[in-house]
C-alpha positions as CSV (number, residue, x, y, z in Angstrom):
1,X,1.6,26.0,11.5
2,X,4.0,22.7,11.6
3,X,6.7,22.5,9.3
4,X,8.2,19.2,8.8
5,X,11.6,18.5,7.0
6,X,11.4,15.0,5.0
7,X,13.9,12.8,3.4
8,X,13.0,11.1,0.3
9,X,15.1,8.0,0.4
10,X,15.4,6.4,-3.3
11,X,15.3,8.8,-6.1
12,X,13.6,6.0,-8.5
13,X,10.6,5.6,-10.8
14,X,7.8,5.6,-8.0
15,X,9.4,8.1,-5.8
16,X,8.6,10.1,-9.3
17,X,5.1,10.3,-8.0
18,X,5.9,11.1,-4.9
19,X,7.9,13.5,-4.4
20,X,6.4,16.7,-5.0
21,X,2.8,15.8,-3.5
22,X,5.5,15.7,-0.1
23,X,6.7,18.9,-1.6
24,X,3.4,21.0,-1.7
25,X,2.1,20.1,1.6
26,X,1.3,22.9,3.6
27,X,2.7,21.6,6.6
28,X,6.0,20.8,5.2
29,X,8.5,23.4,5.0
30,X,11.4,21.6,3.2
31,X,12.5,18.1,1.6
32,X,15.7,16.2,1.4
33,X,16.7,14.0,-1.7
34,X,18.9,10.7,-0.6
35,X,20.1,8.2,-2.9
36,X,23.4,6.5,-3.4
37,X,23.3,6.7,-7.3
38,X,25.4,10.1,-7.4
39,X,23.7,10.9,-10.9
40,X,20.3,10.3,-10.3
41,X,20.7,11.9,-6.8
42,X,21.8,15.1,-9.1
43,X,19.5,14.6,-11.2
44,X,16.1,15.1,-9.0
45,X,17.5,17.7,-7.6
46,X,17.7,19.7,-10.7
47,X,14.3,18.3,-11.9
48,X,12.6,19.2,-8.4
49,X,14.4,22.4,-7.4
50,X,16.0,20.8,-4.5
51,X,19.0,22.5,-2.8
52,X,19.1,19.6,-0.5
53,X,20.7,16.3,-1.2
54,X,22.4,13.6,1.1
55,X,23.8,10.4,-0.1
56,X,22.9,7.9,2.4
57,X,20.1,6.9,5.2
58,X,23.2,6.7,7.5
59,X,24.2,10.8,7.0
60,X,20.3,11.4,7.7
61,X,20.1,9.4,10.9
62,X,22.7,11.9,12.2
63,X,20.6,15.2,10.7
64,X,19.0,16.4,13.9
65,X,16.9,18.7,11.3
66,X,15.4,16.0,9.7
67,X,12.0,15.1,11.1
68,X,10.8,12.4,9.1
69,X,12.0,9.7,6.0
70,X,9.6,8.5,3.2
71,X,11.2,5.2,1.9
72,X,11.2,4.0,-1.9
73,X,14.2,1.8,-1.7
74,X,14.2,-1.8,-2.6
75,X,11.4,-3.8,-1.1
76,X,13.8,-5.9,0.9
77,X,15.2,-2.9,2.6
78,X,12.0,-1.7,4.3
79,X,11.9,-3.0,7.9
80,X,15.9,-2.8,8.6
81,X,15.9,0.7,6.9
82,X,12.7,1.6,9.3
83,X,14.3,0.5,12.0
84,X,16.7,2.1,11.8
85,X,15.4,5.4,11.1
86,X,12.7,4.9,13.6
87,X,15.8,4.2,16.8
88,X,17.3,7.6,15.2
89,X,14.6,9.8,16.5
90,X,12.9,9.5,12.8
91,X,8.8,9.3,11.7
92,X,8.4,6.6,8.6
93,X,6.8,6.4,5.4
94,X,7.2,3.1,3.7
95,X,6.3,1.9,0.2
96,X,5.4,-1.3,0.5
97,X,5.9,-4.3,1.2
98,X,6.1,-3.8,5.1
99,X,9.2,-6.5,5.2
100,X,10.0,-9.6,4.0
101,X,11.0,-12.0,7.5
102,X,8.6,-12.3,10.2
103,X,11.2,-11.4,12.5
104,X,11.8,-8.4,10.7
105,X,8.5,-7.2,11.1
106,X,8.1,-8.1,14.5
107,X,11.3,-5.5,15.3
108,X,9.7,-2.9,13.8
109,X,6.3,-3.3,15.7
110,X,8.4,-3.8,18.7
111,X,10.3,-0.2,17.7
112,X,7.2,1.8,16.9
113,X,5.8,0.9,20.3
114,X,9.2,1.8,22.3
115,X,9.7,4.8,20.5
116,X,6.0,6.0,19.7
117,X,6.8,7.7,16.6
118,X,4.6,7.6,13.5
119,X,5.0,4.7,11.1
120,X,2.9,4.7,7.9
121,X,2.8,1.8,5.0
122,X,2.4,3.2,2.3
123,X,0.0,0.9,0.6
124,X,-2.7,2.0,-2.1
125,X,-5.0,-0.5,-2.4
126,X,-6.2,1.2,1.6
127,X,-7.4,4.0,-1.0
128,X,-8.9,2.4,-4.0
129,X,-12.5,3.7,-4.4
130,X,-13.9,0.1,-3.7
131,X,-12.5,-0.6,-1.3
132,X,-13.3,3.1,0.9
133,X,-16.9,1.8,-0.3
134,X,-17.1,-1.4,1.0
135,X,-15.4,-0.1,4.1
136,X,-18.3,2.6,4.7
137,X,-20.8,0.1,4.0
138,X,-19.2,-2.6,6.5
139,X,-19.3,-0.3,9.3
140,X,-22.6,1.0,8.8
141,X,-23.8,-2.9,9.3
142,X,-25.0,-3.7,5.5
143,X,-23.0,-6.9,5.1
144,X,-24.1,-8.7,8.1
145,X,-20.7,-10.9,9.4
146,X,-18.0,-11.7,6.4
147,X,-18.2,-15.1,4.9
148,X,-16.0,-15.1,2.3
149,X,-13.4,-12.7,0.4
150,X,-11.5,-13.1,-2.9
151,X,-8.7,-10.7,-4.2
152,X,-5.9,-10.2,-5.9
153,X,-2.8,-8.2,-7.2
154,X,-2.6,-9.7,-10.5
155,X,0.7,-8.4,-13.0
156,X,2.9,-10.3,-15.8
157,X,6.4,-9.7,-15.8
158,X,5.7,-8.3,-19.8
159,X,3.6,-5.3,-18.0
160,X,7.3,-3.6,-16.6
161,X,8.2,-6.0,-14.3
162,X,11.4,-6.5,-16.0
163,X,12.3,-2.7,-16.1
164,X,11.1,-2.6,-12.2
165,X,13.7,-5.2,-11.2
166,X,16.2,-4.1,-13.7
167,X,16.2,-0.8,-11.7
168,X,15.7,-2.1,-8.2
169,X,18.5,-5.0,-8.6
170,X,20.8,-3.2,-10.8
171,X,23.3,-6.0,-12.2
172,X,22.2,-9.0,-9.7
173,X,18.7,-8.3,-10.5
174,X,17.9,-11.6,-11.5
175,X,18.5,-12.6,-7.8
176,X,15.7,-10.4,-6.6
177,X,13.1,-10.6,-9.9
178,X,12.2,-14.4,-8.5
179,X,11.0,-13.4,-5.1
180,X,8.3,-15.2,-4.4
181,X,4.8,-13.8,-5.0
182,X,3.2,-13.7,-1.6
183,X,6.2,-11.7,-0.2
184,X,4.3,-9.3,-1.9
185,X,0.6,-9.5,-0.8
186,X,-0.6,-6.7,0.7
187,X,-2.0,-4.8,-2.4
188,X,-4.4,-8.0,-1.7
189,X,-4.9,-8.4,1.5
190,X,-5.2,-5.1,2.6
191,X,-8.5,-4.9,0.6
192,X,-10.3,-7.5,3.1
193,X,-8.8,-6.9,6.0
194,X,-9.1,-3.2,5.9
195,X,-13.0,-3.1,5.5
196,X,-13.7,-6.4,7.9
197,X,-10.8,-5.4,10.6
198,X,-10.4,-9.0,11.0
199,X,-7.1,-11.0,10.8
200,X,-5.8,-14.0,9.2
201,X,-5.1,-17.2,11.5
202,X,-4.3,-19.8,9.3
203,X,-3.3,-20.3,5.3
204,X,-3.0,-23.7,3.0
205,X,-1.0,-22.5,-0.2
206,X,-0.3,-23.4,-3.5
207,X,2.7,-22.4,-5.7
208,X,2.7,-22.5,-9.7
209,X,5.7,-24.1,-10.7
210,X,7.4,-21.8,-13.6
211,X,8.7,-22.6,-16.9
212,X,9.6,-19.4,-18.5
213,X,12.4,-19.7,-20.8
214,X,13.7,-16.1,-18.7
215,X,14.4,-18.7,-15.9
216,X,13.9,-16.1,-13.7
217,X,11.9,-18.5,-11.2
218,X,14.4,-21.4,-11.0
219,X,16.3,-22.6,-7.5
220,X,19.6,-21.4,-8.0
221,X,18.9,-18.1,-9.4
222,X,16.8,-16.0,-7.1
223,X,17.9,-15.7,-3.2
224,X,14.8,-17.8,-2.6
225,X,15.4,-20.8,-4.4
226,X,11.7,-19.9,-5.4
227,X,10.3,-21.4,-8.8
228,X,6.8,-20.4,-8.0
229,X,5.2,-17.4,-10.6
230,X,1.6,-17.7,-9.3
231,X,0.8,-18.6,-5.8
232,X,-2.9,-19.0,-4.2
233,X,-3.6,-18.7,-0.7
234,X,-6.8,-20.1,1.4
235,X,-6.9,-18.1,4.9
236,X,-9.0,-18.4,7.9
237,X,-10.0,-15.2,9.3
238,X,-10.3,-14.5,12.7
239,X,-13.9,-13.5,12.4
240,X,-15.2,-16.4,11.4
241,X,-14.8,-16.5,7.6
242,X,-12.2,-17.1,4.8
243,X,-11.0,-15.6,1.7
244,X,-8.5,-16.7,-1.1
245,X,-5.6,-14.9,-1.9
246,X,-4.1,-14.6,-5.6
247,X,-0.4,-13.8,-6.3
248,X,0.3,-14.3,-10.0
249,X,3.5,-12.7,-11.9
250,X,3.3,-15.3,-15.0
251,X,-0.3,-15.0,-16.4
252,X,-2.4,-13.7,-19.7
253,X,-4.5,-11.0,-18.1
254,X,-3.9,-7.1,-18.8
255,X,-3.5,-7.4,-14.8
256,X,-5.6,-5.9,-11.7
257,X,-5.8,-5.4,-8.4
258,X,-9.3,-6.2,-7.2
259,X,-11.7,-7.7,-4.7
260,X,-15.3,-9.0,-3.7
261,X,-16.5,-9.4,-0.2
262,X,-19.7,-11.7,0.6
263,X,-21.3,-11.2,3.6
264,X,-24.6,-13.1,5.5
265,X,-26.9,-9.5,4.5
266,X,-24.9,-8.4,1.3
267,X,-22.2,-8.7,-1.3
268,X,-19.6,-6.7,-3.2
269,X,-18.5,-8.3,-6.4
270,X,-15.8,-6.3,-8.7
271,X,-14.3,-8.2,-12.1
272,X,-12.8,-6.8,-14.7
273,X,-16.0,-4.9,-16.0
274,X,-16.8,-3.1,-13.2
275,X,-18.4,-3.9,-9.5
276,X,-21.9,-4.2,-8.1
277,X,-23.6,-4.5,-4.8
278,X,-25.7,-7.1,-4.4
279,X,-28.4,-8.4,-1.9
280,X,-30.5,-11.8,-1.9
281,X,-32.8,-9.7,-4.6
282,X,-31.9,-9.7,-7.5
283,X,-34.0,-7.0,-9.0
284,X,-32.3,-4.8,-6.4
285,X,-28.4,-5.3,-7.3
286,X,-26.8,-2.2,-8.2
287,X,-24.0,-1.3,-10.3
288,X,-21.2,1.0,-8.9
289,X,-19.2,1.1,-12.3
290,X,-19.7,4.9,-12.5
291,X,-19.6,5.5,-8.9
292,X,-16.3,4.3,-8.4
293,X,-14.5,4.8,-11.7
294,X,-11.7,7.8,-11.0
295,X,-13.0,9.8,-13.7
296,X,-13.2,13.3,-11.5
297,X,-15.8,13.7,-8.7
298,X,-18.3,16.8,-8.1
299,X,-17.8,18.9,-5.0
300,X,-20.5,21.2,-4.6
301,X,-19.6,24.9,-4.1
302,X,-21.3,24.8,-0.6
303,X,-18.6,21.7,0.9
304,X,-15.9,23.4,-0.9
305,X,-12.4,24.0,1.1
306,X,-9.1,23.2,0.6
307,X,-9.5,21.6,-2.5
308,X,-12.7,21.6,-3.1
309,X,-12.3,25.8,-3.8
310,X,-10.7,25.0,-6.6
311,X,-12.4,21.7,-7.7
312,X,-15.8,23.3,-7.1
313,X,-15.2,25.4,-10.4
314,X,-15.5,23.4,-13.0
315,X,-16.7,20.2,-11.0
316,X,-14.3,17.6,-11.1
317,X,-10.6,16.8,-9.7
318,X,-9.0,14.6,-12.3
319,X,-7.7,10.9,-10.9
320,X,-10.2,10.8,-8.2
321,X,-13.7,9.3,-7.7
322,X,-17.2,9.9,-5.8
323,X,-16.0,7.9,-2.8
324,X,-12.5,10.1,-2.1
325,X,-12.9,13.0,0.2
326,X,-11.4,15.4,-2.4
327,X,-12.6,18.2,0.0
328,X,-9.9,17.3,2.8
329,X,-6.8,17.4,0.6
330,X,-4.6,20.7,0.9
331,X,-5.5,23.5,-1.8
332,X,-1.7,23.1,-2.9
333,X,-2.8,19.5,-4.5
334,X,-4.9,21.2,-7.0
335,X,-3.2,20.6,-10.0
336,X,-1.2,17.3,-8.8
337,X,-1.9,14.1,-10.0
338,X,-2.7,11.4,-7.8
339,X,-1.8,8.1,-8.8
340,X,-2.7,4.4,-8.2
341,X,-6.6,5.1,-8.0
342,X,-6.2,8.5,-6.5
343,X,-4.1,7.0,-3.8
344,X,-1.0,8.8,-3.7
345,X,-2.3,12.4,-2.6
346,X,-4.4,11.0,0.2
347,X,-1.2,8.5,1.6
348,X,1.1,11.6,2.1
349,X,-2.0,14.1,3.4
350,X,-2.5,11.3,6.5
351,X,0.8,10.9,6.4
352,X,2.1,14.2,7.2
353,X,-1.3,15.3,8.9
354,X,-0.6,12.1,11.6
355,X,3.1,13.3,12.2
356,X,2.0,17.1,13.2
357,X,-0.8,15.8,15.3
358,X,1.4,12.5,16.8
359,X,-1.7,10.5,15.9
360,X,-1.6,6.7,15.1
361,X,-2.3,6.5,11.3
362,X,-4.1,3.8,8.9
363,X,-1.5,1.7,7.6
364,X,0.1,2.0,11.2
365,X,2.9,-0.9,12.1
366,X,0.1,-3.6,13.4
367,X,-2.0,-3.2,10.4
368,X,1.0,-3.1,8.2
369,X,2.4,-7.0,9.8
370,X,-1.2,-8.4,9.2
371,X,-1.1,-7.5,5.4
372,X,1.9,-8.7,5.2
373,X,3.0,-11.7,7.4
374,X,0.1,-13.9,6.1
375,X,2.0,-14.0,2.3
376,X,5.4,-14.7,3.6
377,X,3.3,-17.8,5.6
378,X,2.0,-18.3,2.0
379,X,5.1,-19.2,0.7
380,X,6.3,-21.7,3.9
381,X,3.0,-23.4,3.0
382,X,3.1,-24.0,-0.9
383,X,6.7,-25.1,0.4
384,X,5.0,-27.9,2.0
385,X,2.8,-29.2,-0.9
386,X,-0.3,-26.6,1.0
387,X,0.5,-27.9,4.4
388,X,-2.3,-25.9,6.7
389,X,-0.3,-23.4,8.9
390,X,-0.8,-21.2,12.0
391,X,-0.1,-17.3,11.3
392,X,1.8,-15.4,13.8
393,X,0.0,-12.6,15.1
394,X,1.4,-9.2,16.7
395,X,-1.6,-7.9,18.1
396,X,-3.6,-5.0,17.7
397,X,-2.3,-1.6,17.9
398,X,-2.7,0.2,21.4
399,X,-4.6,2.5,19.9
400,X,-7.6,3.4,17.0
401,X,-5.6,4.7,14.2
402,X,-7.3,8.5,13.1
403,X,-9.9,8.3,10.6
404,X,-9.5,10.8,7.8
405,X,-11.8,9.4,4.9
406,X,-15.2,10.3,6.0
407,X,-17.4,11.7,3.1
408,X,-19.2,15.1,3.9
């Protein structure tokens, strides 16, 4: 059997939920703790029973033992930092976002295809129960072509956000707490574009101008010189269709990440209620509340393994719903939570499963730059009073990524 040694780079709050699902994996045989906080590095190590710990990405580089990093640093140290383990000989795992330059991203592309190691964004929304739905649905041919998506990564700075930038900036975090919204869009986008497999061409973006007394979204005081809280994006989509984009960081909602999807055949509306699928009949629209709520999911005795041995005894797997392949996930997961919609266990299983088996992942580097470059376009347009602007493009992976969510 393959056994992997993993770094753990970042020893914050969402490595948390994290690091032992890496842990438990059956085909890892050891992890490694990295964080340049000296206490907190000691810290996890205690808490996780780690005898392993190194203080910086640098010293692991250099660790000929160390086959892979999983990256929860700040958000605008993912591309360099993946680079750069990536030219060391290194497989990734990235929390998102993918970067935060176009350039950026286009050197780490450029450095998973010249080194063809495993990359892997890290991104949940890929997993939500909706979203696995629609994509099943989509492929089978029940939309018709895409006309129109919505969605939208919607979260006050009252819901944490100050916390979450306390820890990731430390004492310049005000510098960092402004970025601009659509730097950080792929919670969004990702919802679209992975169930249509389309791209976006072109955006026209506008910015909410801020007036928080926090003055957190002020020129001057972020590195952006960004006074937008909420921005909203139209995009062109290289399939023919469109679909709006919403960023907001300033709002009064109890916050959501969610989607619809219209197509020419069929439609999948979600809101704050629930979702439903709907068809020109409207005596025939039916309501998926229950079938994608992550309230546990039945796995029959008779599709049991892995984790469906143990699941199958009393019927349910906490944190997952109907549409998640509980079956697949390693038998070690049993009693692991699995956050973010039942994301998290199902990011590291194709994580770690594409690394033993070399095999391109979801989430690879191509799909990871058209999540994310679109936003950062975004921004340039609600710059420009929602000037219309051409998206860069790095093409489509040189291979289909392996497809591990298939229902029994």
């Amino acid at each position: 059997m393959t056994q992997l040694r993993i770094a753990i780079v970042g020893c914050g709050s969402f490595a948390q939920s994290f690091i032992r699902l890496f842990q438990l994996h059956p085909y890892v045989d050891d992890i490694v703790l990295s964080d340049l906080d000296a206490d907190k590095l000691a810290d996890n190590a205690d808490r996780w029973d780690v005898s392993t710990t190194i203080r910086s990405l640098d010293d692991i580089c250099t660790d000929s033992s160390i086959d892979a990093v999983a990256l929860f640093t700040q958000n605008w140290m993912h591309a360099p930092q993946a680079v750069q383990a990536l030219n060391a000989g290194k497989h990734v795992y990235s929390a998102v976002p993918t970067g935060i330059d176009v350039d950026e991203i286009r050197a780490l592309v450029d450095t998973v295809q010249r080194t063809g190691l495993v990359y892997m964004l890290g991104e949940t929304s890929y997993y939500y129960p909706g979203v696995i739905y629609c994509r099943r649905r989509f492929r089978a041919g029940d939309f018709g072509r895409v006309i129109y998506g919505e969605a939208e990564y919607i979260h006050d700075f009252d819901h944490g956000l100050y916390d979450v930038y306390r820890w990731r900036g430390g004492d310049a975090w005000r510098s960092v707490a402004g970025a601009p919204p659509m730097h950080y869009p792929t919670h969004s986008t990702s919802e679209i574009l992975s169930v249509s497999g389309a791209h976006m061409t072109h955006v026209s973006c506008q910015g909410f101008v801020d007036d928080h007394e926090d003055g957190l979204f002020e020129a001057g005081v972020n590195r952006w010189d960004n006074s937008f809280s909420n921005q909203t994006g139209l995009f062109r989509l290289s399939d023919g269709g469109s679909c709006r984009i919403n960023e907001f960081r300033r709002v009064g909602h109890p916050g959501a990440v969610r989607f619809s999807l219209y197509g020419t055949q069929a439609s999948y509306e979600q809101h704050v209620a629930g979702a439903s699928w709907l068809t020109r009949d409207r005596q025939a629209t039916e309501d998926l509340t229950d079938a994608l709520a992550c309230t546990g999911v039945p796995v029959a005795a008779t599709e049991a393994d892995g984790m469906g041995r143990v699941t199958a005894s009393d019927g349910t797997h906490e944190g997952m719903s109907a549409q998640h392949a509980v079956h697949r996930l390693p038998l070690s997961y049993a009693d692991l939570k699995s956050g973010h919609a039942g994301s998290h266990a199902f990011l590291v299983d194709d994580f770690i499963r594409c690394v033993a088996d070399n095999r391109l992942p979801p989430n690879h580097a191509w799909a990871a730059a058209r999540y994310t470059i679109p936003g950062l376009i975004a921004h340039e347009s609600s710059c420009s009073e929602g000037q219309l602007l051409q998206i860069p493009d790095l093409g489509d992976a040189p291979s289909d990524p392996v497809e591990f969510e298939a229902r029994p």
